[in-house]
Predicted model as a PDB file, atoms N, CA, C, CB and O in Angstrom, pLDDT in the B-factor column:
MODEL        1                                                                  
ATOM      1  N   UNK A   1      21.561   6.975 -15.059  1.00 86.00           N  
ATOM      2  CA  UNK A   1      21.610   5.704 -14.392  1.00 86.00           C  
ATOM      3  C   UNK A   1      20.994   4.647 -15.298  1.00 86.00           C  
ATOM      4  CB  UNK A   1      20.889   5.767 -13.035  1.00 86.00           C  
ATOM      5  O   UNK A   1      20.092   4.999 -16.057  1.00 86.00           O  
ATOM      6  N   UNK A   2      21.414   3.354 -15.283  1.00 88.00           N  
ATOM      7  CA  UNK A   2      21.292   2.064 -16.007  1.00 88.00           C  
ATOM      8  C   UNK A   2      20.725   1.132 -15.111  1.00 88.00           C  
ATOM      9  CB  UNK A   2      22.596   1.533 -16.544  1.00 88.00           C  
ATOM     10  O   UNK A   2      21.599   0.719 -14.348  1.00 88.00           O  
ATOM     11  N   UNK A   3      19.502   0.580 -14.869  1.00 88.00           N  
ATOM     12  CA  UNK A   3      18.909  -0.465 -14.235  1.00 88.00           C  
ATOM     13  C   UNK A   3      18.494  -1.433 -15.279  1.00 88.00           C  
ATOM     14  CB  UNK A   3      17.803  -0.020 -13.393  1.00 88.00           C  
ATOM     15  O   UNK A   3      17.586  -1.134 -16.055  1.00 88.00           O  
ATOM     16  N   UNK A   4      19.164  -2.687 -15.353  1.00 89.00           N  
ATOM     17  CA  UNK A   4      18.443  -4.034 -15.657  1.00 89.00           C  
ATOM     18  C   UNK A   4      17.525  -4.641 -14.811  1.00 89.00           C  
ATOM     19  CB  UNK A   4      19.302  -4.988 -15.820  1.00 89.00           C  
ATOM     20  O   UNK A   4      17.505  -4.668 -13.581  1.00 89.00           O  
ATOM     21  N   UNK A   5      16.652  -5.197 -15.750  1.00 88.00           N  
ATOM     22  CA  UNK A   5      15.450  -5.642 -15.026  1.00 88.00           C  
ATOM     23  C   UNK A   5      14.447  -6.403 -15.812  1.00 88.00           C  
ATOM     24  CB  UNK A   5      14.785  -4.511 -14.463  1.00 88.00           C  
ATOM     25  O   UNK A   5      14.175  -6.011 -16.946  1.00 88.00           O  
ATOM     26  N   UNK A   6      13.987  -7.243 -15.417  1.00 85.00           N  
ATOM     27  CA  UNK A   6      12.505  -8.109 -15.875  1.00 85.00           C  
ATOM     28  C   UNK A   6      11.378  -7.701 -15.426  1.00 85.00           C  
ATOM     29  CB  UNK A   6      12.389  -9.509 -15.457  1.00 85.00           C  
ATOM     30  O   UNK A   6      10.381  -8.097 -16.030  1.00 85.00           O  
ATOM     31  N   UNK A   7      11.233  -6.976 -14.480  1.00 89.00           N  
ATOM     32  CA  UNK A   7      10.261  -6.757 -13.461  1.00 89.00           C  
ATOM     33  C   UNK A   7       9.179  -5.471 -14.095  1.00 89.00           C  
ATOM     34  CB  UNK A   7      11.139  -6.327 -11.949  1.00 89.00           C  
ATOM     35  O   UNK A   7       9.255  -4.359 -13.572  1.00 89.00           O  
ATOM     36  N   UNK A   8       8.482  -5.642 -14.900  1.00 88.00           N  
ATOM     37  CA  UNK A   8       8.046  -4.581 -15.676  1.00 88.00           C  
ATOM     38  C   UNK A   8       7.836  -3.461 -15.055  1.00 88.00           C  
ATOM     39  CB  UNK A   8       7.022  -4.836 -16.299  1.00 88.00           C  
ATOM     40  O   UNK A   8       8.336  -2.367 -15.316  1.00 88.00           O  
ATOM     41  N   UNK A   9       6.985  -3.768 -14.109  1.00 91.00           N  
ATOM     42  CA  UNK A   9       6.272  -2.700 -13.010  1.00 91.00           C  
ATOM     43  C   UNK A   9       7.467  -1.790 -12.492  1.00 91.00           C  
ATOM     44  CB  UNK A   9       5.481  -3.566 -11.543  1.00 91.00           C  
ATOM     45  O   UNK A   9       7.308  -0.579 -12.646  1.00 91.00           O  
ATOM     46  N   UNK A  10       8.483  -2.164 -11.978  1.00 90.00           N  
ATOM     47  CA  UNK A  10       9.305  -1.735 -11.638  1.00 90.00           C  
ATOM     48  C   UNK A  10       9.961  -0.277 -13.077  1.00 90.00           C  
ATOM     49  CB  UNK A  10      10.066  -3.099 -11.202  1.00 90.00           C  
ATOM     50  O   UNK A  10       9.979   0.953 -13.090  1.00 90.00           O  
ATOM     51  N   UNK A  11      10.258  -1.044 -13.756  1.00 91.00           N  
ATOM     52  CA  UNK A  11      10.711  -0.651 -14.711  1.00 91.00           C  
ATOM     53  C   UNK A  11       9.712   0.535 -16.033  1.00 91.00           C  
ATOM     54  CB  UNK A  11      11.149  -1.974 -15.081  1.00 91.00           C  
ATOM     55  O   UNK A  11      10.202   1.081 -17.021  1.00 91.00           O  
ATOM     56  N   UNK A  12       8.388   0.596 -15.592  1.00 91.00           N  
ATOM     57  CA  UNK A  12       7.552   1.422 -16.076  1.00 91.00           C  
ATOM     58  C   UNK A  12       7.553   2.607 -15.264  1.00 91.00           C  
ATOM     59  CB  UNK A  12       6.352   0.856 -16.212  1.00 91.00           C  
ATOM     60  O   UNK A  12       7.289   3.694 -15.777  1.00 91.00           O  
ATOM     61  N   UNK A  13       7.816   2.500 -14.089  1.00 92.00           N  
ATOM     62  CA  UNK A  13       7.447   3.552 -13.004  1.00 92.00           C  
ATOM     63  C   UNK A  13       8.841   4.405 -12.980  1.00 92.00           C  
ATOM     64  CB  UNK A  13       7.007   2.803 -11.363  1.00 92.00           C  
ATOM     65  O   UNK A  13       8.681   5.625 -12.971  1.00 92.00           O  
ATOM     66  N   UNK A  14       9.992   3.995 -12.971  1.00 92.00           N  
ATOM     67  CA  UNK A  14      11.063   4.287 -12.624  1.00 92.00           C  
ATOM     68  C   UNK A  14      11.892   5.236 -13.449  1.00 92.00           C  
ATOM     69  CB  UNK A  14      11.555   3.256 -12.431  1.00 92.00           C  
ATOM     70  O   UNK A  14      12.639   6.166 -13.147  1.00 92.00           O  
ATOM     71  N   UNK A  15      11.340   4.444 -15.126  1.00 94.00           N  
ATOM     72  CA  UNK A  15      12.469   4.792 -16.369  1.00 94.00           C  
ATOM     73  C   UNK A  15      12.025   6.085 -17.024  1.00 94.00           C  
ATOM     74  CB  UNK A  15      12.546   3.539 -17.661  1.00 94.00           C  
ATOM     75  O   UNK A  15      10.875   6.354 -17.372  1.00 94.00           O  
ATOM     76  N   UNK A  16      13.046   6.808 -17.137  1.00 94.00           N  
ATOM     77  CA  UNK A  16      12.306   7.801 -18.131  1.00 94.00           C  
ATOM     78  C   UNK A  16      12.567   7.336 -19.934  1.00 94.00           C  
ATOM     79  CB  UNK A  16      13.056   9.545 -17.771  1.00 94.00           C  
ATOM     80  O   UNK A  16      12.141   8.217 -20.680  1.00 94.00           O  
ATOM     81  N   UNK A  17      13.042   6.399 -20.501  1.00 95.00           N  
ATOM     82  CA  UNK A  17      13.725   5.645 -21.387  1.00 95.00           C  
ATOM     83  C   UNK A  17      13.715   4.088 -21.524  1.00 95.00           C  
ATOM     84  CB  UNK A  17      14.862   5.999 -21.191  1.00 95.00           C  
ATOM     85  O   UNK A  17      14.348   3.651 -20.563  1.00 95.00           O  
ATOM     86  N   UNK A  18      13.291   3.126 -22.266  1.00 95.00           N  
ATOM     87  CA  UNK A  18      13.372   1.837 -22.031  1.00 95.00           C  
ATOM     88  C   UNK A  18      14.219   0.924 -23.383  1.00 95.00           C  
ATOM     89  CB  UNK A  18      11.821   1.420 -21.760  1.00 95.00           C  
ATOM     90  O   UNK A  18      13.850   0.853 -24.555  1.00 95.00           O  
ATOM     91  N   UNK A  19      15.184   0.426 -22.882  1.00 95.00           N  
ATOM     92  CA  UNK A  19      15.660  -0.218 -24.144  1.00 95.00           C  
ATOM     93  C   UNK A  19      15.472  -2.032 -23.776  1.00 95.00           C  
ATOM     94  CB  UNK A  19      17.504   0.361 -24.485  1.00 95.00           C  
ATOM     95  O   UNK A  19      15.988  -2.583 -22.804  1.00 95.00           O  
ATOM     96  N   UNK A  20      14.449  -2.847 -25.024  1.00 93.00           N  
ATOM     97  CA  UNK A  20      14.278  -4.288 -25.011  1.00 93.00           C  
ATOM     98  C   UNK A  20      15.110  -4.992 -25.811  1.00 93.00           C  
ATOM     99  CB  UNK A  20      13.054  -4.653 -25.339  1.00 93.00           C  
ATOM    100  O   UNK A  20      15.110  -5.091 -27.038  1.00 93.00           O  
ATOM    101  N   UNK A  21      15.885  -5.515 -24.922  1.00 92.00           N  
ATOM    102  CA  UNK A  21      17.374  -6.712 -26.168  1.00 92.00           C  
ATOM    103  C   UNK A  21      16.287  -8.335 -26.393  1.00 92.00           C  
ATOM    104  CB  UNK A  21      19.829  -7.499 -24.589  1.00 92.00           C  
ATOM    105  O   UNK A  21      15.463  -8.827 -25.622  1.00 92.00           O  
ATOM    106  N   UNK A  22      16.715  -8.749 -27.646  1.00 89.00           N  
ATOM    107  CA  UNK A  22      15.856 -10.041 -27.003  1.00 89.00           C  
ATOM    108  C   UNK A  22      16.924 -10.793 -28.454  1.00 89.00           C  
ATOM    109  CB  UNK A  22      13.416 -10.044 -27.032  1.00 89.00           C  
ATOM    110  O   UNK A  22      16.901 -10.713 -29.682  1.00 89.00           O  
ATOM    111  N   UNK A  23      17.726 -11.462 -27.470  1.00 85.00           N  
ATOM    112  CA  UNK A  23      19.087 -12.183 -28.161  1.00 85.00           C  
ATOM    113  C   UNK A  23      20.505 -11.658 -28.769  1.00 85.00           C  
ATOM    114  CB  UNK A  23      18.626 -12.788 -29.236  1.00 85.00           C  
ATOM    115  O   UNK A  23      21.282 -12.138 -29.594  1.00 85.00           O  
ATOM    116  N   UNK A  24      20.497 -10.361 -27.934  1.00 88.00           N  
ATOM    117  CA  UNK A  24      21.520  -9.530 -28.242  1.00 88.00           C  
ATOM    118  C   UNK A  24      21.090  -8.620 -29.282  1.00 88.00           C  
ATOM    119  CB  UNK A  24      22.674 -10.248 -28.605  1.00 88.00           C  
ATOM    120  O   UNK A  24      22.006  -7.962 -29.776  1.00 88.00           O  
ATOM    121  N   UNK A  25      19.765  -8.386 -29.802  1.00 92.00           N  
ATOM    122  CA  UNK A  25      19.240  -7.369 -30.556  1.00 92.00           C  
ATOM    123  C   UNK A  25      18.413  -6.547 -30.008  1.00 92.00           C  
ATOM    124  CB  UNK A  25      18.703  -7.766 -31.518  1.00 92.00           C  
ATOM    125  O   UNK A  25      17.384  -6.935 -29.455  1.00 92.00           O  
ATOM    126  N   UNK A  26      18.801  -5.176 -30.104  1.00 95.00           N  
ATOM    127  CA  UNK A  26      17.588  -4.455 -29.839  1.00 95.00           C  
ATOM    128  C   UNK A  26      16.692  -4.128 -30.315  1.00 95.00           C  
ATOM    129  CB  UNK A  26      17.635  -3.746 -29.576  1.00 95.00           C  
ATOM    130  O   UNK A  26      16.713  -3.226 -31.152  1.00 95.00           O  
ATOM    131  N   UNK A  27      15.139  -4.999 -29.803  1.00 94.00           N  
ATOM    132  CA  UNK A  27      13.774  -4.611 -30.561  1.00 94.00           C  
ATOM    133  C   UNK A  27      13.314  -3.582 -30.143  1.00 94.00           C  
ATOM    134  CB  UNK A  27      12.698  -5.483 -30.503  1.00 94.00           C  
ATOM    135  O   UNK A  27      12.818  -2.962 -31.084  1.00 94.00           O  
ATOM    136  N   UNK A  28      13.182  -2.895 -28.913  1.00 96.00           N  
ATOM    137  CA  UNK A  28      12.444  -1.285 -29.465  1.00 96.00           C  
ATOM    138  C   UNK A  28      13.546  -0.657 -28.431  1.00 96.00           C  
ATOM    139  CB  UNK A  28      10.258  -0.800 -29.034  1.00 96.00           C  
ATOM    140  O   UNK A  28      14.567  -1.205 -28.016  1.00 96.00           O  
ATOM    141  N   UNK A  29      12.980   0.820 -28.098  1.00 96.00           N  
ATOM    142  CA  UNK A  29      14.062   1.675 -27.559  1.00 96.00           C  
ATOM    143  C   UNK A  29      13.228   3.165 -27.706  1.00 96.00           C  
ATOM    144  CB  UNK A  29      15.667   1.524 -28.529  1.00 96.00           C  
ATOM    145  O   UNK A  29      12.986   3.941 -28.631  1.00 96.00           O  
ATOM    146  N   UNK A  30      12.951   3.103 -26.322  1.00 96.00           N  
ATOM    147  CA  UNK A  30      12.341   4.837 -26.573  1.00 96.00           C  
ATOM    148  C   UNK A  30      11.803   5.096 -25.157  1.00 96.00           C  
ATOM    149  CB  UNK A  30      10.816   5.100 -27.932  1.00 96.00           C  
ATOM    150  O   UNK A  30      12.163   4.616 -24.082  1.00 96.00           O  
ATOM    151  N   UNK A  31      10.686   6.131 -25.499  1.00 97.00           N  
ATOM    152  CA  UNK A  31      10.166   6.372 -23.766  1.00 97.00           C  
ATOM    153  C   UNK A  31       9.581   5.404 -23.598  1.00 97.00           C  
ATOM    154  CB  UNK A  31       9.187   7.572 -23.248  1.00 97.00           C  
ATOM    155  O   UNK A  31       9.546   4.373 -24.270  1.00 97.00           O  
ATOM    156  N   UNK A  32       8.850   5.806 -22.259  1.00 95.00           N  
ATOM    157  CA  UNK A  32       8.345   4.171 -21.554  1.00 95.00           C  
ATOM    158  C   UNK A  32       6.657   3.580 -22.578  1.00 95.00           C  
ATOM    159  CB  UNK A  32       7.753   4.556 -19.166  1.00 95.00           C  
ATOM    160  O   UNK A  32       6.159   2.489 -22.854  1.00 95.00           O  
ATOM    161  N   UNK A  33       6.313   4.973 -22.830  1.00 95.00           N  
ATOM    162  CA  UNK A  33       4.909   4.956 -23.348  1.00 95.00           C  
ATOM    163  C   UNK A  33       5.118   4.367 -24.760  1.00 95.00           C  
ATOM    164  CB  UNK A  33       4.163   6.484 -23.364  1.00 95.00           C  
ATOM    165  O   UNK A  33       4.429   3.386 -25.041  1.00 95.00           O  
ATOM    166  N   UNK A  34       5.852   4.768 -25.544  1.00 96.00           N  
ATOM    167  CA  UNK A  34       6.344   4.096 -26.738  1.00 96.00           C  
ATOM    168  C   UNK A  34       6.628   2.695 -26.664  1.00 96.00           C  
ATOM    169  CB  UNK A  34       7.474   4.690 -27.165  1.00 96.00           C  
ATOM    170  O   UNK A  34       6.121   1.996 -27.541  1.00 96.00           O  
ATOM    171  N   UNK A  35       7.269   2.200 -25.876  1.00 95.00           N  
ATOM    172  CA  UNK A  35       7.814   1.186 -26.280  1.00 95.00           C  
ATOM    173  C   UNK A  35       6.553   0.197 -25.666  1.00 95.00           C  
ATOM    174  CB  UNK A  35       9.400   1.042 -25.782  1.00 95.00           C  
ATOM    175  O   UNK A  35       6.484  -0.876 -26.265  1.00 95.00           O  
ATOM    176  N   UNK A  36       5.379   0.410 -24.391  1.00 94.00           N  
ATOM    177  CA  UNK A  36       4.960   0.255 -23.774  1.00 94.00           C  
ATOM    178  C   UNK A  36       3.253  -0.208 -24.682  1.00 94.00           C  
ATOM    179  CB  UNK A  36       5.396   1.253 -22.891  1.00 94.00           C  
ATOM    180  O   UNK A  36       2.457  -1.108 -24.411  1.00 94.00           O  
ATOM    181  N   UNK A  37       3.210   0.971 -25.913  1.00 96.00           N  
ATOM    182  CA  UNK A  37       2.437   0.548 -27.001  1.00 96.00           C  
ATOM    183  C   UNK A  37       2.759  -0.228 -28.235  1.00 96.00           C  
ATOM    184  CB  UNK A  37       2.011   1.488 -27.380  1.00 96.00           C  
ATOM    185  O   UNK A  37       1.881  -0.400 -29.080  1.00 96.00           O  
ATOM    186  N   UNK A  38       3.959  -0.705 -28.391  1.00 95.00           N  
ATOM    187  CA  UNK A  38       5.014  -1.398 -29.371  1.00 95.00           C  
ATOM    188  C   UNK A  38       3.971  -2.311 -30.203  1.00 95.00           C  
ATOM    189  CB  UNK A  38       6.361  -2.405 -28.495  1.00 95.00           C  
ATOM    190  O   UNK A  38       3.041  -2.977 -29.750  1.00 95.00           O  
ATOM    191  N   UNK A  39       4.274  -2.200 -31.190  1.00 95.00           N  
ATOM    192  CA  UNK A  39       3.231  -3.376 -31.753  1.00 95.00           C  
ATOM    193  C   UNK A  39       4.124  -4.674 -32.358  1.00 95.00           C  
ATOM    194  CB  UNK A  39       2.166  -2.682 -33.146  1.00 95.00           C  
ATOM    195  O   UNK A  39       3.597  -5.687 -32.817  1.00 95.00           O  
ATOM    196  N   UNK A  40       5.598  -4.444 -32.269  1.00 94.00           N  
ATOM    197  CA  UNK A  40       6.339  -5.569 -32.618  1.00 94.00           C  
ATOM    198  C   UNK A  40       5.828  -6.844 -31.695  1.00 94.00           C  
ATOM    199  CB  UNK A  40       7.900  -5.223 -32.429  1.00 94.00           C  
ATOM    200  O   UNK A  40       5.191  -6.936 -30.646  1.00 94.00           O  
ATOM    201  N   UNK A  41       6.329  -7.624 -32.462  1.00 93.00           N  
ATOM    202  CA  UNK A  41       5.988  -9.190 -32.095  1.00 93.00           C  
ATOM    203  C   UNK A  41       6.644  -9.606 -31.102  1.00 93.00           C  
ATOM    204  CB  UNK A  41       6.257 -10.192 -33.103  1.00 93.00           C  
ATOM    205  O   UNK A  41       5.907 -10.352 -30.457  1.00 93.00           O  
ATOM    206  N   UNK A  42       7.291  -9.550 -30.800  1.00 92.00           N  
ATOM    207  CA  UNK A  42       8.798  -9.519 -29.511  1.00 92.00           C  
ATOM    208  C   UNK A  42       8.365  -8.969 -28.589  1.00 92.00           C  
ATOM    209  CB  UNK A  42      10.286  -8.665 -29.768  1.00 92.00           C  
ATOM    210  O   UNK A  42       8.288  -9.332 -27.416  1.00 92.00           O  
ATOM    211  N   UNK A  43       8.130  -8.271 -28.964  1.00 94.00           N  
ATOM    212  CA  UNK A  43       7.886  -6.776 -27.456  1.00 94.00           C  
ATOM    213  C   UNK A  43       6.811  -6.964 -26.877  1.00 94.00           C  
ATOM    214  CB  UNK A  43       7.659  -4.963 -27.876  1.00 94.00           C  
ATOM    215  O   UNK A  43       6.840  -7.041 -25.649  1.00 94.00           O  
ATOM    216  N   UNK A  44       5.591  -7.091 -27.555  1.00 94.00           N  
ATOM    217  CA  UNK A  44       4.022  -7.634 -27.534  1.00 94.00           C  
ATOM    218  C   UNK A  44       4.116  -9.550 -26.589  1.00 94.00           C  
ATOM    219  CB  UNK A  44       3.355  -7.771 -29.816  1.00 94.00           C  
ATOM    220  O   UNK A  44       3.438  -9.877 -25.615  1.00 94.00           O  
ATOM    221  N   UNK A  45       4.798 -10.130 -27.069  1.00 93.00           N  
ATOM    222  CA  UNK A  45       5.093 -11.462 -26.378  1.00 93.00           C  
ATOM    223  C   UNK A  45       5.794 -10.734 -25.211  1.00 93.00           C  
ATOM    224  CB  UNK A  45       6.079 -12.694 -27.286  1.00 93.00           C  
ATOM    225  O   UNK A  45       4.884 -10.773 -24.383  1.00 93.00           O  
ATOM    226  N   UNK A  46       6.973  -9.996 -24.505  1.00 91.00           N  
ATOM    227  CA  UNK A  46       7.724  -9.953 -23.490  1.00 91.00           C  
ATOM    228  C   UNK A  46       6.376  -9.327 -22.858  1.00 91.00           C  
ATOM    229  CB  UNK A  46       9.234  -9.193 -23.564  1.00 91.00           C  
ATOM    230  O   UNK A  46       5.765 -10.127 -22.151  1.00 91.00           O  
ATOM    231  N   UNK A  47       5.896  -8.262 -22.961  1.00 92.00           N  
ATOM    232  CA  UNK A  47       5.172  -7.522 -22.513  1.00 92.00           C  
ATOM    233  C   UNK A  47       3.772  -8.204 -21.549  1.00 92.00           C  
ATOM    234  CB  UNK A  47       4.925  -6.775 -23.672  1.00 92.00           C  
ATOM    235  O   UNK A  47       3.358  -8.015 -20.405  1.00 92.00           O  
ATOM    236  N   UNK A  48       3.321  -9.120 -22.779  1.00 92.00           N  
ATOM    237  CA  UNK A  48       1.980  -9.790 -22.570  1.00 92.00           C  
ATOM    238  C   UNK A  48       2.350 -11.144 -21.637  1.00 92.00           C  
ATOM    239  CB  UNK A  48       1.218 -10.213 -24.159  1.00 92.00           C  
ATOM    240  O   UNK A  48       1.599 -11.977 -21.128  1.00 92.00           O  
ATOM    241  N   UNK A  49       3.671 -11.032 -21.623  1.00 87.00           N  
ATOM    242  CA  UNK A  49       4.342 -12.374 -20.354  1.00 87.00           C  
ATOM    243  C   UNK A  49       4.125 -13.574 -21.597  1.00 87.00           C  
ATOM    244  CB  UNK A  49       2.980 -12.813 -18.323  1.00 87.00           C  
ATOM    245  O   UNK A  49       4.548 -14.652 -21.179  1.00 87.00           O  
ATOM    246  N   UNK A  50       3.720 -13.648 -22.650  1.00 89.00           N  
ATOM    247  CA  UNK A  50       3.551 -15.173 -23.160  1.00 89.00           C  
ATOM    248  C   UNK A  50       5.345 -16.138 -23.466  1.00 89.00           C  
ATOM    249  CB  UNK A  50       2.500 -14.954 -24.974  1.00 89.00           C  
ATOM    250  O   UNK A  50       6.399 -15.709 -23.937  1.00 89.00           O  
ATOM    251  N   UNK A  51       5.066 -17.146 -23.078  1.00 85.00           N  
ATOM    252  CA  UNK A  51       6.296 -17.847 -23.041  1.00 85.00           C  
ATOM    253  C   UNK A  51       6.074 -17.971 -24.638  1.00 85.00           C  
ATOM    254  CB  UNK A  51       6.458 -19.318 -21.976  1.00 85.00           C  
ATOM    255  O   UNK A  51       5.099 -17.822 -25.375  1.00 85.00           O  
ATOM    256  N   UNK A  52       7.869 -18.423 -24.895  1.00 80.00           N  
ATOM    257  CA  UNK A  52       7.887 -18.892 -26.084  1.00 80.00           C  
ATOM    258  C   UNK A  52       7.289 -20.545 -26.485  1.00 80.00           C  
ATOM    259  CB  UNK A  52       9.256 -18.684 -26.361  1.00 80.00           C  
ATOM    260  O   UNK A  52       6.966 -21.315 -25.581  1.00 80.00           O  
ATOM    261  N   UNK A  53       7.241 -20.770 -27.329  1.00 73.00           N  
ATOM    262  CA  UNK A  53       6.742 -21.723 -27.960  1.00 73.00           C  
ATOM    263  C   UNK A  53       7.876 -23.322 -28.357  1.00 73.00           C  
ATOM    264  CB  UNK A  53       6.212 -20.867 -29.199  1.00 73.00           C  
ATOM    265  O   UNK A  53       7.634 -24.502 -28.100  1.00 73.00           O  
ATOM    266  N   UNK A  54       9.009 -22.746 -29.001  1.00 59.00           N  
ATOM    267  CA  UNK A  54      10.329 -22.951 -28.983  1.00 59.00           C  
ATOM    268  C   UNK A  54      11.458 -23.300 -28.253  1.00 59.00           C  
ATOM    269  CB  UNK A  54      10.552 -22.329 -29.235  1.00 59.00           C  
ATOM    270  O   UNK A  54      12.524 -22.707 -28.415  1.00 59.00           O  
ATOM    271  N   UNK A  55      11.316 -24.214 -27.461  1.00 54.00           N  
ATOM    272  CA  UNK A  55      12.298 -24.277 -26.281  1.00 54.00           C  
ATOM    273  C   UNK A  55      13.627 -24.885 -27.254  1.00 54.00           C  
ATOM    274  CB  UNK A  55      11.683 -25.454 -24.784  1.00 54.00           C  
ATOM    275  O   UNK A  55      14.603 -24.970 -26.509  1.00 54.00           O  
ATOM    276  N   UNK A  56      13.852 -25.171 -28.161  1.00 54.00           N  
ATOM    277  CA  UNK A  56      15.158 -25.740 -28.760  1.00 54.00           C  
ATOM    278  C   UNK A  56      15.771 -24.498 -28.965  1.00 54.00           C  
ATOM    279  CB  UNK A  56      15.067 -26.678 -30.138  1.00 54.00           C  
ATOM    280  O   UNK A  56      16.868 -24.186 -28.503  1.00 54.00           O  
ATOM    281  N   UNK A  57      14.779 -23.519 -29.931  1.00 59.00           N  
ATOM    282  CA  UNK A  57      15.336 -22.077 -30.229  1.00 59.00           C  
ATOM    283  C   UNK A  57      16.501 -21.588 -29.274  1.00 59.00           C  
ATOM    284  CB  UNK A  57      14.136 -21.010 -30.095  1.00 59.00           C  
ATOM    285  O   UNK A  57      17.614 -21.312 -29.721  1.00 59.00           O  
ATOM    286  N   UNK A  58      16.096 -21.477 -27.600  1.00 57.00           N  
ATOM    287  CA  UNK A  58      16.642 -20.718 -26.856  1.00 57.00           C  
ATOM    288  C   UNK A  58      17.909 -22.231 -26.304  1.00 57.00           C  
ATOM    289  CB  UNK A  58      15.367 -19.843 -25.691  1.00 57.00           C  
ATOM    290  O   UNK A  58      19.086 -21.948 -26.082  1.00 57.00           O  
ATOM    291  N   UNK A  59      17.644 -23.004 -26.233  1.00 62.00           N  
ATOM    292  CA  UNK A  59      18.629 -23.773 -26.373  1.00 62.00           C  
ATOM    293  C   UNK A  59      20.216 -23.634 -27.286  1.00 62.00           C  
ATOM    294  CB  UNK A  59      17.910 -24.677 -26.750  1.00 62.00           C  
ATOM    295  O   UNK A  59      21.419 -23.594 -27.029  1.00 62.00           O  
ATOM    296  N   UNK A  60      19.526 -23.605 -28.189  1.00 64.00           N  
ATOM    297  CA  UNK A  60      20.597 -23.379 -29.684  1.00 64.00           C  
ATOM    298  C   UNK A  60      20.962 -21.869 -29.598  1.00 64.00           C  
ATOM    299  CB  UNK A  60      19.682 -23.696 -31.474  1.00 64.00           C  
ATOM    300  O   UNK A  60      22.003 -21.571 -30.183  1.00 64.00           O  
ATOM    301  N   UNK A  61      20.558 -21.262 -29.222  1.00 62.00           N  
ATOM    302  CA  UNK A  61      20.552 -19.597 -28.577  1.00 62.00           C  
ATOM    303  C   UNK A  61      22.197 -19.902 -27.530  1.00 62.00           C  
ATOM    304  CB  UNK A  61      18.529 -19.108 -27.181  1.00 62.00           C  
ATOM    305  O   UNK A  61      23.414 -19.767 -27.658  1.00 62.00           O  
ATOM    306  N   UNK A  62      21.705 -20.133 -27.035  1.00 66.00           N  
ATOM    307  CA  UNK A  62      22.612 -20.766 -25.711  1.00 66.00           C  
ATOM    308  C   UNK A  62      23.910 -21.317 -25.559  1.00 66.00           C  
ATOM    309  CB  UNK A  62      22.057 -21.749 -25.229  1.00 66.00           C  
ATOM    310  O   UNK A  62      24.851 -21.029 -24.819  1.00 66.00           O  
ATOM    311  N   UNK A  63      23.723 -22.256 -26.512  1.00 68.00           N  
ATOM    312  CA  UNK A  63      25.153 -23.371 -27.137  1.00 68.00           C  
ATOM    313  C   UNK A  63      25.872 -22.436 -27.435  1.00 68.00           C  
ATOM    314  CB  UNK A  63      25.042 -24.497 -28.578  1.00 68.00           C  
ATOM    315  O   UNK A  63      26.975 -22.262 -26.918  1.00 68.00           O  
ATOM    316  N   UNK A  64      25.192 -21.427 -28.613  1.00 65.00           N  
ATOM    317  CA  UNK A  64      26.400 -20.376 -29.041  1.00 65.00           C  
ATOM    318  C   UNK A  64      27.158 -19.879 -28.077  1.00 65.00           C  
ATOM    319  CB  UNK A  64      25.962 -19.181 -29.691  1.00 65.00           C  
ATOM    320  O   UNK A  64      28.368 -19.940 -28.293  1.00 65.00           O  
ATOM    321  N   UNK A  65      26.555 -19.048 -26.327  1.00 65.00           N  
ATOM    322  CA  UNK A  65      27.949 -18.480 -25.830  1.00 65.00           C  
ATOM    323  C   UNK A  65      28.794 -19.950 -25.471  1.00 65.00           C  
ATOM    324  CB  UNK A  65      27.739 -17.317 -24.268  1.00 65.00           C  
ATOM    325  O   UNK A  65      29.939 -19.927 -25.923  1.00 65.00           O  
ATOM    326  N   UNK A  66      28.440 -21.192 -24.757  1.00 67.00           N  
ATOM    327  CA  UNK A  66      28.867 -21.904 -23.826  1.00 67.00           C  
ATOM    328  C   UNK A  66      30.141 -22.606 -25.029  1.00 67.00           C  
ATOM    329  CB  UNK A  66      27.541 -22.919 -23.001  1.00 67.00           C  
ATOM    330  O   UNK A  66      31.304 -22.891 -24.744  1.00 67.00           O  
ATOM    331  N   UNK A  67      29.699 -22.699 -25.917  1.00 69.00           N  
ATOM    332  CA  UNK A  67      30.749 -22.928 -27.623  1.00 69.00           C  
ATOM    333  C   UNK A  67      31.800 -22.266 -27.403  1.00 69.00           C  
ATOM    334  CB  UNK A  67      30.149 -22.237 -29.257  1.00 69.00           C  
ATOM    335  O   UNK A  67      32.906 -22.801 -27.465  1.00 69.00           O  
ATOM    336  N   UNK A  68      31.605 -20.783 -27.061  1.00 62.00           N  
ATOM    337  CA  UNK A  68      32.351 -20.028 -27.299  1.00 62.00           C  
ATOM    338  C   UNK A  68      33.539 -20.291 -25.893  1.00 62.00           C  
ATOM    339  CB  UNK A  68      31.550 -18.679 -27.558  1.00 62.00           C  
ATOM    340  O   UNK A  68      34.731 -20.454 -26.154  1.00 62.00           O  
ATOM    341  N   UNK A  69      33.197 -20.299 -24.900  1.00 61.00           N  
ATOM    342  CA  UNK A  69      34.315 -20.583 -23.885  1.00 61.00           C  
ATOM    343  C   UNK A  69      34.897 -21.721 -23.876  1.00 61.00           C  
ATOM    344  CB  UNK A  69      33.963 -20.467 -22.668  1.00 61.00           C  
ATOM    345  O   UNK A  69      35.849 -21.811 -23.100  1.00 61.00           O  
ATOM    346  N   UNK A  70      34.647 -22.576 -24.457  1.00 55.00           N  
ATOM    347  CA  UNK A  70      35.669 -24.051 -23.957  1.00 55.00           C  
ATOM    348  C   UNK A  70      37.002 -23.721 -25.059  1.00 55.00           C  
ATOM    349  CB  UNK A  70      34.678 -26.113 -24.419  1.00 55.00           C  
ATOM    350  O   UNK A  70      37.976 -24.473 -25.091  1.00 55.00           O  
TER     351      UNK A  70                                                      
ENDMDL                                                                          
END                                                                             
């Protein structure tokens, strides 16, 4: 089974496996405890809840799909 989710708690208790996309890339991917000690920079920000810094980033992130449909 495949559950998406933001909800960490949820998603620590539940998964036996965790995969983190963050812009269509996957930064880690493993058991829950692994990915759960991650020391990547990505994972460590999703994890620790800190917002990004960058709001144009995810903007310009963005344009790309909405580009893509017209």
């Amino acid at each position: 089974m495949v559950v998406v989710t933001h909800e960490l708690a949820s998603a620590f208790l539940i998964a036996d496996r965790i995969i983190l996309l963050d812009r269509g890339s996957i930064v880690a991917m493993g058991p829950v405890e692994e990915v759960r000690n991650s020391q990547h920079p990505r994972v460590r920000q999703f994890l620790d809840r800190v917002a990004d810094s960058a709001q144009d980033d995810d903007v310009d992130h963005l344009r790309m799909f909405t580009e893509g449909i017209r």
